[in-house]
C-alpha positions as CSV (number, residue, x, y, z in Angstrom):
1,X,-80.4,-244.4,-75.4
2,X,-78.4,-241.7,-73.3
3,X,-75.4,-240.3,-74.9
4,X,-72.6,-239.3,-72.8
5,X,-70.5,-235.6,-73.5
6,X,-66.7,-235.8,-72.9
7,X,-64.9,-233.0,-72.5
8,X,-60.9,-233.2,-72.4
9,X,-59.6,-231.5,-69.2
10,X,-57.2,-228.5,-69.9
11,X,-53.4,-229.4,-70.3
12,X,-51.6,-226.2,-69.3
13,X,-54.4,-223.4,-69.4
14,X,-53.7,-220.3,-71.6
15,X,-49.5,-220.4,-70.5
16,X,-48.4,-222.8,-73.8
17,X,-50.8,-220.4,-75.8
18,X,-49.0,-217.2,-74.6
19,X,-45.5,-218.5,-75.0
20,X,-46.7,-219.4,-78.6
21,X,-47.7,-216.0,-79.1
22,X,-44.3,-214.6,-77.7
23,X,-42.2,-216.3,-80.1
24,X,-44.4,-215.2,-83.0
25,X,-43.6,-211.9,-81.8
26,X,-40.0,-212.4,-81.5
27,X,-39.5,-214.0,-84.4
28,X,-41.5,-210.8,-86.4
29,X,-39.0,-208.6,-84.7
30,X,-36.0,-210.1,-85.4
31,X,-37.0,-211.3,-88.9
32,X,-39.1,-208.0,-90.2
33,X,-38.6,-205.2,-88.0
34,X,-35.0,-205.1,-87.1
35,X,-33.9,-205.5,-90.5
36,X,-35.9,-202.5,-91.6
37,X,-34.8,-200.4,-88.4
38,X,-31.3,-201.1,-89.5
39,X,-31.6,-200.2,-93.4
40,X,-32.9,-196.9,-92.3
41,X,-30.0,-195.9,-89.5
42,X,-27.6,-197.1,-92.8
43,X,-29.7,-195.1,-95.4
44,X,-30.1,-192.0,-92.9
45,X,-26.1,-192.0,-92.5
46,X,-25.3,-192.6,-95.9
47,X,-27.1,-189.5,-96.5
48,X,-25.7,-187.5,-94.2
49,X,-22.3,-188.7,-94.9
50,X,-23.3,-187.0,-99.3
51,X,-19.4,-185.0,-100.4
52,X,-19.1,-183.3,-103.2
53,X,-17.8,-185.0,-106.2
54,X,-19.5,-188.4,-105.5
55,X,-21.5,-190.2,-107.8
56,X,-25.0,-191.0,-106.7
57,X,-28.0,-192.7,-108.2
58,X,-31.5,-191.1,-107.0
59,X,-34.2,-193.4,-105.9
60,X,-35.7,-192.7,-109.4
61,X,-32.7,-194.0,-111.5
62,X,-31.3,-191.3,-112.6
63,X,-27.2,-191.3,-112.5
64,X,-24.9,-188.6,-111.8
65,X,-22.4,-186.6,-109.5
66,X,-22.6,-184.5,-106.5
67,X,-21.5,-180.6,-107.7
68,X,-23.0,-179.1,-104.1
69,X,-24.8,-180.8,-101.1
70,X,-26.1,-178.5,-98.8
71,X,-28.8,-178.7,-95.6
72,X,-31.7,-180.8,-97.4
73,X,-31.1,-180.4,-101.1
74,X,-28.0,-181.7,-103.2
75,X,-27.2,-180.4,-106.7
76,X,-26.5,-183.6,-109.5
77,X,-24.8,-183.2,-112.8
78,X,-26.1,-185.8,-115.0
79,X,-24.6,-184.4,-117.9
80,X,-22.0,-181.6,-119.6
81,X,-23.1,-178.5,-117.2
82,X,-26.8,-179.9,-117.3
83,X,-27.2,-179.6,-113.2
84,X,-30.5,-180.9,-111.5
85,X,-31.4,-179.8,-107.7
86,X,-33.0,-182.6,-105.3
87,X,-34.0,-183.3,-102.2
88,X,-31.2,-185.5,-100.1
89,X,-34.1,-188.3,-99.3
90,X,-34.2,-188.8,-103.1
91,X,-30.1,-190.1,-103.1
92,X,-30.3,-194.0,-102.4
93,X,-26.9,-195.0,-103.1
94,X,-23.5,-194.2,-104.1
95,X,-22.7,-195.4,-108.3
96,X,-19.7,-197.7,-108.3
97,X,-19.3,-196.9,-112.1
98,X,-18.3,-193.5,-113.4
99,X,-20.9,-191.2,-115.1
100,X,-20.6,-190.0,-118.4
Protein backbone atom coordinates (compact mmCIF):
# COMPACT_ATOMS: atom_id res chain seq x y z
CA UNK A 1 0.00 0.00 0.00
CA UNK A 2 1.64 3.38 -1.17
CA UNK A 3 0.08 6.48 0.09
CA UNK A 4 0.20 9.53 -1.89
CA UNK A 5 1.17 13.33 -0.18
CA UNK A 6 -0.79 16.31 -1.70
CA UNK A 7 0.16 19.41 -1.21
CA UNK A 8 -2.08 22.45 -2.37
CA UNK A 9 -0.13 24.81 -4.67
CA UNK A 10 0.11 28.46 -3.28
CA UNK A 11 -2.83 30.91 -4.22
CA UNK A 12 -1.26 34.35 -4.16
CA UNK A 13 2.14 33.85 -2.13
CA UNK A 14 2.68 36.04 0.95
CA UNK A 15 0.85 39.42 -1.00
CA UNK A 16 -2.97 38.50 0.47
CA UNK A 17 -1.10 37.90 3.84
CA UNK A 18 0.67 41.41 3.75
CA UNK A 19 -2.37 43.34 2.72
CA UNK A 20 -4.00 41.49 5.73
CA UNK A 21 -1.45 42.74 7.91
CA UNK A 22 -1.78 46.37 6.48
CA UNK A 23 -5.29 46.75 7.37
CA UNK A 24 -4.75 45.45 10.88
CA UNK A 25 -2.41 48.16 11.06
CA UNK A 26 -4.62 50.76 9.79
CA UNK A 27 -7.38 49.93 11.48
CA UNK A 28 -5.08 50.05 15.05
CA UNK A 29 -4.28 53.57 13.98
CA UNK A 30 -7.26 54.92 13.21
CA UNK A 31 -9.21 53.16 15.91
CA UNK A 32 -6.49 53.35 18.99
CA UNK A 33 -3.78 55.66 18.21
CA UNK A 34 -5.36 58.61 16.63
CA UNK A 35 -7.89 58.95 19.15
CA UNK A 36 -5.31 59.05 21.87
CA UNK A 37 -2.97 61.46 19.81
CA UNK A 38 -5.96 63.76 19.55
CA UNK A 39 -7.13 63.66 23.39
CA UNK A 40 -3.68 64.75 24.23
CA UNK A 41 -3.22 67.89 21.62
CA UNK A 42 -7.04 68.76 23.38
CA UNK A 43 -5.75 68.11 26.94
CA UNK A 44 -2.30 69.88 26.25
CA UNK A 45 -4.36 73.04 24.99
CA UNK A 46 -6.91 73.05 27.42
CA UNK A 47 -4.04 73.48 29.76
CA UNK A 48 -2.49 75.98 28.34
CA UNK A 49 -5.46 77.93 27.60
CA UNK A 50 -5.97 77.69 32.40
CA UNK A 51 -7.37 81.88 33.35
CA UNK A 52 -7.73 82.89 36.40
CA UNK A 53 -11.12 82.58 37.99
CA UNK A 54 -12.09 79.28 36.27
CA UNK A 55 -13.32 76.41 37.92
CA UNK A 56 -11.29 73.31 37.50
CA UNK A 57 -11.44 69.75 38.68
CA UNK A 58 -7.84 67.96 39.23
CA UNK A 59 -7.29 64.60 37.83
CA UNK A 60 -7.69 63.48 41.56
CA UNK A 61 -11.24 64.90 42.08
CA UNK A 62 -10.84 67.59 43.92
CA UNK A 63 -13.07 70.76 42.81
CA UNK A 64 -12.24 74.32 42.92
CA UNK A 65 -11.17 77.73 41.18
CA UNK A 66 -8.24 79.13 39.57
CA UNK A 67 -6.80 82.20 42.03
CA UNK A 68 -3.24 82.27 39.98
CA UNK A 69 -1.83 80.10 37.09
CA UNK A 70 1.51 80.70 36.40
CA UNK A 71 4.52 78.72 34.19
CA UNK A 72 3.84 75.00 35.43
CA UNK A 73 1.96 75.34 38.69
CA UNK A 74 -1.70 76.80 39.24
CA UNK A 75 -3.00 77.97 42.59
CA UNK A 76 -6.86 76.35 43.46
CA UNK A 77 -9.21 77.57 46.08
CA UNK A 78 -11.24 74.78 47.21
CA UNK A 79 -12.63 76.56 49.96
CA UNK A 80 -13.11 80.16 52.06
CA UNK A 81 -9.20 81.35 51.58
CA UNK A 82 -8.09 77.61 51.89
CA UNK A 83 -5.65 77.82 48.60
CA UNK A 84 -3.79 74.54 47.34
CA UNK A 85 -0.73 74.86 44.72
CA UNK A 86 -0.54 72.15 41.81
CA UNK A 87 1.16 71.25 39.05
CA UNK A 88 -0.85 72.32 35.63
CA UNK A 89 -0.72 68.37 34.39
CA UNK A 90 -2.81 67.64 37.47
CA UNK A 91 -6.00 70.14 35.95
CA UNK A 92 -8.19 67.65 33.61
CA UNK A 93 -11.08 69.68 33.02
CA UNK A 94 -12.99 72.75 33.38
CA UNK A 95 -16.29 72.28 36.33
CA UNK A 96 -19.48 73.22 34.65
CA UNK A 97 -21.01 73.66 38.16
CA UNK A 98 -19.99 76.41 40.60
CA UNK A 99 -17.84 75.66 43.69
CA UNK A 100 -18.88 76.28 46.97
Amino acid sequence: MQTIFLQAAPDGGMLPQLLMFGAIILVFYFFMIRPQQKKAKDQKKFREELTKGMQVVTIGGLHGRLTAVNEDTVEIEVDKGMRLVFDKSAISLEATAKVQ
